[in-house]
Structures are given as structure tokens and as C-alpha cells.
C-alpha positions in Angstrom: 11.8 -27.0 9.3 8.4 -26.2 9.8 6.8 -27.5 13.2 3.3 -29.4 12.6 0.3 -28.8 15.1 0.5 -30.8 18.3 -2.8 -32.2 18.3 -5.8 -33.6 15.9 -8.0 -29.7 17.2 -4.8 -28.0 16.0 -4.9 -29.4 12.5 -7.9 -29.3 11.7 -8.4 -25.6 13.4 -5.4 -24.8 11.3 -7.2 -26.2 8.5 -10.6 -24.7 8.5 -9.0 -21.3 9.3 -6.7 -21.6 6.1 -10.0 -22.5 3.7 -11.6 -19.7 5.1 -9.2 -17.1 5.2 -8.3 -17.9 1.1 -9.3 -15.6 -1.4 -9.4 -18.5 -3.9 -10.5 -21.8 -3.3 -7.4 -23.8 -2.4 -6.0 -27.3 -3.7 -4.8 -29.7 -0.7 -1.1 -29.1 -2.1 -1.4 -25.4 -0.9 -3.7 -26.1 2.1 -0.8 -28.3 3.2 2.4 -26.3 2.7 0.3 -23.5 4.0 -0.5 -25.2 7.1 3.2 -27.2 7.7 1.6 -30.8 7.1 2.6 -33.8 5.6 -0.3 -34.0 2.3 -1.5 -37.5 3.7 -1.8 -35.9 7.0 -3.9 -33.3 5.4 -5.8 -34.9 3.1 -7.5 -36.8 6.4 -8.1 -34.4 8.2 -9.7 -32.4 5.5 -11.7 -35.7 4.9 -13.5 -35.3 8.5 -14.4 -31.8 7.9 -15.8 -32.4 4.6 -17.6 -35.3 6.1 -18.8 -33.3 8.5 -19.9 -30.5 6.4 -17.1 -27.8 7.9 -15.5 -27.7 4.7 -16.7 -28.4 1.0 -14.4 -30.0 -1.8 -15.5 -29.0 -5.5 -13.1 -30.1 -8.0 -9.6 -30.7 -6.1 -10.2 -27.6 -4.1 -11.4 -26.8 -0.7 -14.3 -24.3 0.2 -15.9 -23.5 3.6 -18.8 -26.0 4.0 -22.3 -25.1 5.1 -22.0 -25.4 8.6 -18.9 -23.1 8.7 -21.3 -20.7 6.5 -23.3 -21.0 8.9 -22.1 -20.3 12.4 -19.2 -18.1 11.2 -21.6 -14.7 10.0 -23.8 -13.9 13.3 -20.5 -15.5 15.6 -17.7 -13.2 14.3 -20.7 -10.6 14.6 -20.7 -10.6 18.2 -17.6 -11.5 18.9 -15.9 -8.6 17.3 -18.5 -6.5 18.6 -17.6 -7.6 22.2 -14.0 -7.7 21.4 -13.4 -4.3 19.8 -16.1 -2.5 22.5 -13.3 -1.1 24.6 -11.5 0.8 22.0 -14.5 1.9 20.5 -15.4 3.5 24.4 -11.7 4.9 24.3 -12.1 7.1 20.9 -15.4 8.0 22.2 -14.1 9.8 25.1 -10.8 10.7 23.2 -12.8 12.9 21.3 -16.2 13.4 23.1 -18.2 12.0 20.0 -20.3 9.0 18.9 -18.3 6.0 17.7 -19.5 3.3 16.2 -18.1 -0.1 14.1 -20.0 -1.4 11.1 -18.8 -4.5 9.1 -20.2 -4.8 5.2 -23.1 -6.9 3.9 -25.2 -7.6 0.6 -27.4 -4.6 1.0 -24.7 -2.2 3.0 -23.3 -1.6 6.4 -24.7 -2.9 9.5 -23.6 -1.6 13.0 -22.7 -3.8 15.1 -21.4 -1.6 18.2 -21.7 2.1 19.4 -20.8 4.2 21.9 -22.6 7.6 22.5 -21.4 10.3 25.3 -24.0 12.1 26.7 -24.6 14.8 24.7 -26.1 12.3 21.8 -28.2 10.7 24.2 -31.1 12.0 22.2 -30.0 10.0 18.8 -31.4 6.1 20.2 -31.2 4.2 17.1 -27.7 3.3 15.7 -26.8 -0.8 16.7 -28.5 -2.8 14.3 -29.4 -0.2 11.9 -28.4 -1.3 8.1 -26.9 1.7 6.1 -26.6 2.5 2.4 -23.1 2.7 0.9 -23.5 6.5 0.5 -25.0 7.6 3.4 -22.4 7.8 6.4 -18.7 7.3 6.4 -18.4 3.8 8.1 -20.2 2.7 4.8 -17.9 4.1 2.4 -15.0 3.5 4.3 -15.8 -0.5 3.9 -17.0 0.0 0.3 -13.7 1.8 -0.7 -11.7 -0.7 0.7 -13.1 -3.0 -1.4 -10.8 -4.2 -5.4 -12.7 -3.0 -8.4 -15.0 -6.1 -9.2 -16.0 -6.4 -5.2 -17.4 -3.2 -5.2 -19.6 -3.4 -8.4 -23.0 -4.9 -6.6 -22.4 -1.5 -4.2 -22.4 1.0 -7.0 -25.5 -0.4 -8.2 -27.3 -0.2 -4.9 -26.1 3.3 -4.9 -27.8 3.8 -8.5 -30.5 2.4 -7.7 -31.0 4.9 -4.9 -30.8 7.7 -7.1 -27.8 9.2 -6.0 -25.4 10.3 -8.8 -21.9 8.0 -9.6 -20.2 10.6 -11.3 -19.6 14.3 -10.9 -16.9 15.9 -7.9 -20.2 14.9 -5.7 -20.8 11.5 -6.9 -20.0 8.3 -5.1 -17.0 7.2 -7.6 -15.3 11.1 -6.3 -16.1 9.9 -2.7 -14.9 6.7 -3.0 -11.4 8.1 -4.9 -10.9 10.2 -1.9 -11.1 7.9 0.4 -9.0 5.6 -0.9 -6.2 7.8 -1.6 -6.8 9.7 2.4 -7.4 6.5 4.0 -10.2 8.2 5.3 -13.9 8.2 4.4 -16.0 11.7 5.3 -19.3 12.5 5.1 -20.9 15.6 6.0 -24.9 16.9 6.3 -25.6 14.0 3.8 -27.7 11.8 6.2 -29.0 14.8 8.4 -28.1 18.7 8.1 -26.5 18.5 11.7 -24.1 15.2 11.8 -21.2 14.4 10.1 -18.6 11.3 10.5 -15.3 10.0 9.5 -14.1 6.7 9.1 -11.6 4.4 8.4 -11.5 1.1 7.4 -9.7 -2.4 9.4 -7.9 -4.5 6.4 -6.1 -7.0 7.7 -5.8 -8.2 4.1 -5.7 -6.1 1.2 -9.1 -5.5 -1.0 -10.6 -7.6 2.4 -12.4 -5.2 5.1 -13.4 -6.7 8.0 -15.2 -3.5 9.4 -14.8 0.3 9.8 -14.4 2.5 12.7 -16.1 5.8 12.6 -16.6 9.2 14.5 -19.7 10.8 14.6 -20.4 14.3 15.7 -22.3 17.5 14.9 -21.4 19.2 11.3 -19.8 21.9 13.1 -17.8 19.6 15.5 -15.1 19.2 12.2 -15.1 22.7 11.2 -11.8 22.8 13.1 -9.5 21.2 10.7 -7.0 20.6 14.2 -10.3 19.1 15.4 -9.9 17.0 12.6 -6.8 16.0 12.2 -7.2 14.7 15.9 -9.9 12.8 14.7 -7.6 10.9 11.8 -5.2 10.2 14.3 -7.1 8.4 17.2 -9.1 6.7 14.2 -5.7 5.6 12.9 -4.4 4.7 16.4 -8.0 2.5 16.8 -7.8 0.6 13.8 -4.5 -0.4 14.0 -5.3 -1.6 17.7 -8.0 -4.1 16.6 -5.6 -5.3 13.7 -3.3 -6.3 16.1 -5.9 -7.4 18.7 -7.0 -9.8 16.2 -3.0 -10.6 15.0 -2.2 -11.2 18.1 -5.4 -13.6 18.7 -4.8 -16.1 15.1 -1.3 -16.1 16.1 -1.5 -16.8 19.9 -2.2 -20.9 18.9 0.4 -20.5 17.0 3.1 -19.9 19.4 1.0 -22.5 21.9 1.8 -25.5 19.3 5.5 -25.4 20.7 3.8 -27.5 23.6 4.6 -31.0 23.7 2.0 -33.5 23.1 -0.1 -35.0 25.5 0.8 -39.6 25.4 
């Protein structure tokens, strides 16, 4: 038998992380089995958040409310930024280049952590910065992740800019590659002298939460061993933050064994 949430924060945590994390709006049947709760149980609770404008309920099914909306964007932001730091500093040093973590938005990538050793000392712009889908390799990385209707609004933007879709040089080629590597590289598109490679953190399939990317002189990954090594300690660092942030949704999990409090 499934064991319900100890307390009224657990439920309702349980809850809200449940309507959030669904691809599809949810009915209160599924919240509930998803969530191990009785339906009247359920039903309340979700009846505070909606009251409270955590959650929004359109037609029998549950969406994140406004408030959610709005504290989740810039707060997972800066907590994954802070979270994820130190294994962005360790593949920095693990290969002597830039690293840097981008997570996908309307108009492209924005990068929300860096690290730079000090040899790219001279390159001072980098957190913050917004980048098109075809630019650098922490962009397509995210964009290729993405199912075939998510990534339509992107392969305007790239239309728009006037690079080509089609052709071996196109995005579509790019984004093909990467897909079927796992990795995303880009080389002397942005700038004559950089490259990067990048691969992509889904948690959940067709859902990217951001990409983790190398960057480096051109001629840094004219060494295929060079880049192989790159692959591998990109691989070794995404998988780290998935389970980093496994090991986090779960932890409260495993704490709801506790008894209680009368």
C-alpha cells in the first residue's frame, strides 16, 4: 500500500510538484493516485492552492496558478545556477576550458552560470547573455532535445535570422546530429576562434531543463582524443546534476516515513 504524506506541507508540496511537473494538465483522479491520496483528501487540499492562486483548475483539470508562474521562472534560475556551480568548476578544470550552463527560453538560451580558467579571462561577457538557437552549442543542445512541435517557434527564430534550415549546413542537419550523438557542436560559427560542445540535462524525455557546454579555442578540438575527453566529462556532468536533482525530489520522499507530529 501506498504511504500518504505525513503532514498538510507534504500534501500539498506533493501536490503542486505533481501539477507542475505534468506534461498535460491533470484531472484530480490522476493527481491523486499519482500522489498516494485518498480523492477527498486531495480534492481539499487542491482547493487551498487554487484558492490561493498556487494552482489553477480549468475544466476538471489542474494547472500551475499564477503565483507558482510566478516565483517558479527566476527561483529555479538561481537555484540551479548555485546548485550545479560546482560541477560546472570541475569540467572546467577537467579540461582547462570555459564551461557554462544555459536553460531555454522564448527567444533562445540564456546563461545562467560560467566558469572561465585563466586563459579566457579576456572573454567578460557570458552570464546573462541570451543566445540564438544556432549560434553556440549550449543552444542547440536544448533546442534538440526538444519533440517535434516544441521546437517549431525555434526554427522560426532561426529563419527569421537568416540562417538556412536545410542543406548538410542548415540547422535541421545540426539538429539531426545532435540528436542522434547526444552531443551538440558548434565550431567558428559565433567567432573564427571558439568552438563548444554540449549536451543536454533531460530528466524527462522531450523536457530539457538546461545544457552543459565546453568552450574553447577552434583548435582546442582539433584533437579528436581531445574530444572524446570532452564527451565524456560532459556526459559524466550531466548525469551528475540529474541525479543531484533525483536525489533532491526524492529526499522528502524517503523523509515522509516519519511519524507524525500529535
Amino acid at each position: 500500500m501506498t504511504s500518504s504524506p505525513q503532514s498538510a506541507v507534504d500534501k500539498a508540496l506533493d501536490l503542486l510538484i505533481a501539477v507542475a511537473r505534468s506534461s498535460n494538465p491533470p484531472k484530480l483522479s490522476e493527481l491523486a493516485d499519482e500522489v498516494g491520496l485518498p480523492r477527498p483528501t486531495a480534492h481539499r487540499v487542491l482547493s487551498d492552492l487554487v484558492g490561493r492562486g498556487w494552482v489553477f483548475r480549468y475544466d476538471g483539470r489542474y494547472l500551475p496558478g499564477a503565483v507558482l508562474l510566478q516565483l517558479s521562472n527566476d527561483a529555479a534560475v538561481n537555484s540551479l545556477a548555485a546548485l550545479c556551480q560546482p560541477t560546472l568548476a570541475s569540467l572546467s578544470a577537467a579540461m582547462g576550458m570555459m564551461t557554462n550552463m544555459q536553460v531555454l527560453e522564448k527567444a533562445g538560451s540564456r546563461v545562467i552560470a560560467a566558469e572561465r580558467p585563466e586563459r579566457f579571462k579576456m572573454i567578460t561577457r557570458m552570464v546573462g547573455d541570451l543566445i540564438p538557437p544556432h549560434r553556440f552549442a549550449g543552444a542547440l543542445a536544448l533546442t534538440a532535445a526538444l519533440d517535434d512541435n516544441a521546437i517549431k517557434p525555434y526554427l522560426e527564430l532561426v529563419a527569421q535570422s537568416g540562417h538556412p534550415l536545410d542543406g548538410d549546413s542548415g540547422f535541421l542537419a545540426d539538429v539531426a546530429r545532435t540528436r542522434e550523438s547526444g552531443f551538440a557542436i558548434i565550431r567558428q560559427r559565433s567567432q573564427e576562434i571558439v568552438a563548444s560542445v554540449s549536451r543536454a540535462v533531460v530528466p524527462r524525455l522531450g523536457s530539457p531543463l538546461c545544457s552543459i557546454t565546453v568552450i574553447g579555442y577552434d583548435t582546442d578540438f582539433d584533437d579528436d582524443v581531445t574530444l572524446g575527453a570532452v564527451k565524456r566529462e560532459l556526459t559524466v556532468a550531466a548525469t551528475t546534476i540529474e541525479q543531484l536533482l533525483t536525489s533532491i525530489t526524492t529526499s522528502k520522499a524517503n523523509s515522509s516515513e516519519r511519524e507524525e507530529p500529535t
